[in-house]
N, C-alpha and C positions, 0 to 999 in steps of 0.2 A: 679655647676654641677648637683647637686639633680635636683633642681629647671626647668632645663633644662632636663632633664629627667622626671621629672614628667611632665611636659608641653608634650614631645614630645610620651607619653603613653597616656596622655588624648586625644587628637588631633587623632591619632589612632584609641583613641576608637572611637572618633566622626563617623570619618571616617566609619568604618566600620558597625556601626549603621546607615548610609545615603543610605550605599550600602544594608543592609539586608530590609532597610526600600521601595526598589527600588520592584515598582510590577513586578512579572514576566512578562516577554514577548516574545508573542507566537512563533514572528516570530523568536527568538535567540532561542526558543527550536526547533522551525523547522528546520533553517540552520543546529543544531548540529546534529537533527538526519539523515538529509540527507548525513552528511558527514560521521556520525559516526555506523551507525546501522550497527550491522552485516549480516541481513538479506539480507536489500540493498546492499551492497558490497557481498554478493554471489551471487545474480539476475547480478549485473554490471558485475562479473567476468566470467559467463554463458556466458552475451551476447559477452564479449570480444573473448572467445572460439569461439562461432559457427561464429564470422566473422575469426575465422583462416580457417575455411572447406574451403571458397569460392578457395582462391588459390590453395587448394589441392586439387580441384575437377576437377579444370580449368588446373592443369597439364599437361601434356604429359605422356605419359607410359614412364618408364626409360629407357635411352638407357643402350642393353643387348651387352657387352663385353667378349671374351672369347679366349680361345687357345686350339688348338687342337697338342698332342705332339707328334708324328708317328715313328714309330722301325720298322726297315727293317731288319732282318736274326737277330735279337737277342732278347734276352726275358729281357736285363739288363734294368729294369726299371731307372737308371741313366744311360744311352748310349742314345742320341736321334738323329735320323737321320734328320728328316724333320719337320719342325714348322709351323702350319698354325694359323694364327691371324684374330678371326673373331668380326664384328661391326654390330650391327642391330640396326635398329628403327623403329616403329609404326608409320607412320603417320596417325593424327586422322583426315581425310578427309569428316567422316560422322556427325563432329561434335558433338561427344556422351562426350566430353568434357564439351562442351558448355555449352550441356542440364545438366549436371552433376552440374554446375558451375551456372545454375539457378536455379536448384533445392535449391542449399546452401546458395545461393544470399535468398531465399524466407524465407529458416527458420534461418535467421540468423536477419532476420528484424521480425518476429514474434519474437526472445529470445528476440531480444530489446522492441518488446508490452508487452513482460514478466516483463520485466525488470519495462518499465512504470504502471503495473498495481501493483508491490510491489512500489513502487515508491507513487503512490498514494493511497494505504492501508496507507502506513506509515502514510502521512499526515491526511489522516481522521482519524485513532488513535490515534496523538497527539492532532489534534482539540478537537476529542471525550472529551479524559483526560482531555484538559487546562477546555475544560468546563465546564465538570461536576465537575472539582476542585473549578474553578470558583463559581459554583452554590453550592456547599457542604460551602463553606464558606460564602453564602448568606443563609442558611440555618441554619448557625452557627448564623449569624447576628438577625435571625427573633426569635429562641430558646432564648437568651442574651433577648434579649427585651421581651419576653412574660414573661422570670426568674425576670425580673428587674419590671414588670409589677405587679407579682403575688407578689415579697415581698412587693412591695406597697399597695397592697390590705391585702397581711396580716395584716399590720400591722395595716389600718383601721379595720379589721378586730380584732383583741388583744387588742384594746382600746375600740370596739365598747362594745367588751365581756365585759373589764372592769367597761366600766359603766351600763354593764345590758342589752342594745339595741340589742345584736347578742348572739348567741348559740356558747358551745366551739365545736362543729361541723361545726360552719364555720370558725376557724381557723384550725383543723384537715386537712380538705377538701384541704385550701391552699395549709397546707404544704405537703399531697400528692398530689396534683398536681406541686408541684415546684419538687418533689422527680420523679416523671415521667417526670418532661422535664430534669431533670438532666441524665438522661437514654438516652434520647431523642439524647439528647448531646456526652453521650459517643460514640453513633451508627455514629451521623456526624461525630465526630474525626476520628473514623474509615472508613467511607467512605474516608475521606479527605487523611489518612493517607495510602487506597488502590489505588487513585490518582496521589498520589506522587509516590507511587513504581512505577505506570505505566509507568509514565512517565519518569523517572533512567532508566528502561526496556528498554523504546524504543530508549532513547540515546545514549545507553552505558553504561551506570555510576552504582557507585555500589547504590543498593536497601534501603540503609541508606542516601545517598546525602539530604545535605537539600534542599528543592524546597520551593521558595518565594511565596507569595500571590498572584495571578492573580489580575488584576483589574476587579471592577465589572463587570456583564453582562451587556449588552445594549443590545434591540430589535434590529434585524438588518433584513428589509425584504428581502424575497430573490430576485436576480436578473434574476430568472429564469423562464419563460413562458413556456407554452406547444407549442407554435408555433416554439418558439427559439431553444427548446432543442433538436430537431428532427435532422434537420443539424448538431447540433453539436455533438451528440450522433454516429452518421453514421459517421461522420468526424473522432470522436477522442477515441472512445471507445475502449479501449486496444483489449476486446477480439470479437469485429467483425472486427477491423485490421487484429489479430494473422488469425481466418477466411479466411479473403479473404487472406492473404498471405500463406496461407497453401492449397488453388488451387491454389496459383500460382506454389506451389513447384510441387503441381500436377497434373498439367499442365506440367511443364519440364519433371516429371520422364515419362509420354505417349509420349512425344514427345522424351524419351531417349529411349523407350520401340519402337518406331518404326525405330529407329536408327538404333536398335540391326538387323536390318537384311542388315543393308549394312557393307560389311565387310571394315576392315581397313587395306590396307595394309603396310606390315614390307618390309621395303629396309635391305637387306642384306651385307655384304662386307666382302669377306677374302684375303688374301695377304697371299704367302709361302715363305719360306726361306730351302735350302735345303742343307744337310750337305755338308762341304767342299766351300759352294760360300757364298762369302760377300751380305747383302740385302737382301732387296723382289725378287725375280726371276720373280712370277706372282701371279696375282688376279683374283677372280672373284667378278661377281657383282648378286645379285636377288633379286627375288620378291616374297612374298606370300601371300596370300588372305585364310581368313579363310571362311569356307563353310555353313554360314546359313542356306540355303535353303534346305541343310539335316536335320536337327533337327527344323522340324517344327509348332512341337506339343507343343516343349518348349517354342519358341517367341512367338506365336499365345497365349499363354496361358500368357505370360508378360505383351502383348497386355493388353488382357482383363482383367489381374490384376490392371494394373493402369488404365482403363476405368471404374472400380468399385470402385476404390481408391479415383476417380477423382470426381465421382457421391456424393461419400459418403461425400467427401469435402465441396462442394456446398450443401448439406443438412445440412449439419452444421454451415453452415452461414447462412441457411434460421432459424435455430432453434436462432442461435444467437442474430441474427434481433428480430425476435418475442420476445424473453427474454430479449431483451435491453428493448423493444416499454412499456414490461409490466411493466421493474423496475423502468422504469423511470414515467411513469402512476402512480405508488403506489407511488412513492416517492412524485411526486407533492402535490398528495391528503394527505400525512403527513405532507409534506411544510404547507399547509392550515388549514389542520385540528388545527395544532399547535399554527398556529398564530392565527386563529381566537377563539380560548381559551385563548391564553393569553390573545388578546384585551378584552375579556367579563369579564377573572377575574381582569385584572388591572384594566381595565379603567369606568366599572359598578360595579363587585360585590364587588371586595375588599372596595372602599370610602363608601358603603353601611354598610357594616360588620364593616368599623374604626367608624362609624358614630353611629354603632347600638352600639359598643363597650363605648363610652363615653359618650352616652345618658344614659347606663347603670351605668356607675360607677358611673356619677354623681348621678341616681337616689338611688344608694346606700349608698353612703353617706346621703342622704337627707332622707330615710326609704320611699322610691319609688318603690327600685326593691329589690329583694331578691336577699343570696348570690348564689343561685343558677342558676340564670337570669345571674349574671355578670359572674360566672364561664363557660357560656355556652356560651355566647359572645364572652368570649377570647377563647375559644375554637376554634371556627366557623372562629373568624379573623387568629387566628396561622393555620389552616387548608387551607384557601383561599389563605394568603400568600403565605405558604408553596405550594401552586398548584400552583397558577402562576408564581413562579419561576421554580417550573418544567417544565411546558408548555415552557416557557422562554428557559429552557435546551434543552429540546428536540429539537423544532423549533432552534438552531443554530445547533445540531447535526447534523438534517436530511438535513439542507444546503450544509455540509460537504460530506454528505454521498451522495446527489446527485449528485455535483462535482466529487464526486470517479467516480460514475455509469458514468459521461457523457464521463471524461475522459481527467477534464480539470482543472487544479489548476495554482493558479498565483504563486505561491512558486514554479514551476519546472520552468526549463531552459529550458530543454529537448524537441525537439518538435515533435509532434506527429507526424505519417505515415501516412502520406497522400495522397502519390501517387501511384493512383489506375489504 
């Protein structure tokens, strides 16, 4: 029974060292925070609201029901001689319904560009996070190897002393330099460990959850042109959708503003019952029309409220246009900027700097180069690394963030408004 118990706690543990041992993966922190963010679920519950206006706009006026209770030679307010029963309705013949009913139609497909442009923050803020978490841990990896590098030179360094060949200033030297990457180190732990909150933040979860290692960075070029991004920017870009759907809405309130002068009319209906006889005895039936045409400083002036309303719409999608055209211009030239520094520090300067690095150490061991030559080596190379995986960082960031800007991620379901 022991035996059988210790087996089935070791096997456990196995277990659960396989799963801690599991890199994280982006796309299981995306799904969770799409489902789980509280943000997004207030943006979804907005848009679910303004599709309730539509019906409510598209109504009818309520039919108006009533009684009228009539006393003839007595003031007994419980004595009632005569009973008239009255029924009215609006009909909305001028269709100010309608325009009512698209005005809400319009901003209820804007709350949902709302909707998609938290939708798509989220996602570039998780990318953001995996990846600078990603890179914080490649910066943990590069810091390890320069620590494991400098005790090696120490220690050439503590024997060189020993027999006479080196100054105890270039063992000093080491060990403050190994005492400064250990600094070095505690500041990534903290980045790393500001990464991880972020990302608990954006799922849900509380601020302590343990978050697993990402797997490493890979270069990944972007798939995005300036030729391509144009269409698709105009296509998909949340807030020159909300734009153009915000003259459409006004567009209906002008077209509900010139409504306003044709009147609606109310069909009437009463029926009487008169003391002493069983039933209706008799009804009438009417009509009445309300009189715009006398208050006509007020319409006139609704008019041209939504004709400046309308204007100021349309300049607001001409501003929105222009600020797409420029964000996505800046982002491209970061796109490049970034990548073409990576390529120059990985693919030239870094093999230059590992190259200058071991021509040096050798030559110090052999009393070729000084300890100062080699400590300025491993400087240069911990430097160059450490840049090009920034670069690295960056360049997957601003992929992300131009994705946000265009309006387009393969992680939503959701599909953009596009009819224009």
């Amino acid at each position: 029974m022991k035996r059988s118990l210790f087996f089935a706690i070791l096997m456990f543990s196995l277990v659960q060292g396989l799963l801690a041992a599991e890199p994280l993966s982006k796309d299981a922190l995306l799904r969770t925070a799409l489902r789980d963010n509280p943000s997004l679920k207030a943006a979804r519950a907005r848009w679910e609201m303004m599709k309730q206006r539509v019906p409510q706009a598209k109504a009818w006026d309520d039919l108006m029901a009533g009684v009228d209770l009539q006393r003839t030679g007595t003031t007994n307010p419980f004595k009632v001689s005569d009973v008239e029963w009255m029924v009215s309705q609006t009909l909305p013949i001028s269709g100010k319904n309608l325009s009512r009913a698209r005005a809400s139609v319009a901003e209820a497909l804007g709350a949902f560009q709302e909707f998609r442009r938290v939708q798509l923050d989220l996602v570039t803020q998780v990318q953001a996070a995996y990846f600078r978490l990603a890179g914080a841990y490649g910066q943990l990896e590069i810091n390890q190897r320069n620590q494991e590098l400098l005790k090696e030179v120490a220690e050439i360094s503590r024997k060189k002393y020993e027999v006479g060949t080196a100054t105890q200033s270039d063992v000093l030297l080491a060990e403050t330099e190994l005492a400064r990457l250990s600094e070095g180190k505690s500041m990534i732990e903290r980045d790393i460990s500001d990464q991880q909150t972020q990302l608990n933040v954006l799922i849900n979860c509380p601020a302590r959850t343990p978050v697993a290692r990402p797997e490493p960075l890979a270069f990944r070029a972007s798939p995005w042109s300036s030729g391509k991004v144009e269409a698709v920017v105009a296509a998909c870009r949340p807030e020159l959708l909300m734009a153009w759907r915000k003259i459409e809405a006004e567009k209906a309130r002008l077209q509900l503003a010139h409504r306003q002068w044709i009147p609606d009319p109310a069909i009437q209906i009463k029926a009487r019952e008169f003391a002493g006889k069983t039933g209706i005895q008799e009804y009438d039936t009417g009509i009445f029309f309300s009189v715009p045409w006398a208050n006509e400083r007020k319409y006139s002036a609704g008019v041209a409220e939504a004709e400046e309303s309308l204007a100021s719409a349309r300049h607001e999608y001409e501003a929105a246009q222009t600020a797409a055209s420029g964000l996505v211009r800046n982002q491209l030239k970061k796109i490049e900027t970034f990548a073409t520094n990576y390529r120059l520090f990985h693919d030239r300067i870094a093999p230059i700097a590992r190259s200058s690095m071991e021509t040096t150490r050798a030559g110090y061991e052999t009393e070729k180069s000084s300890f100062l030559e080699l400590i300025t080596a491993r400087r240069t190379l911990q430097e160059i690394d450490s840049a090009s995986l920034n670069q690295l960082i960056e360049h997957q960031v601003a992929i992300a963030e131009l994705e946000a800007i265009l309006g387009v991620s393969s992680y939503l379901q959701s599909s953009p408004d596009t009819s224009k």
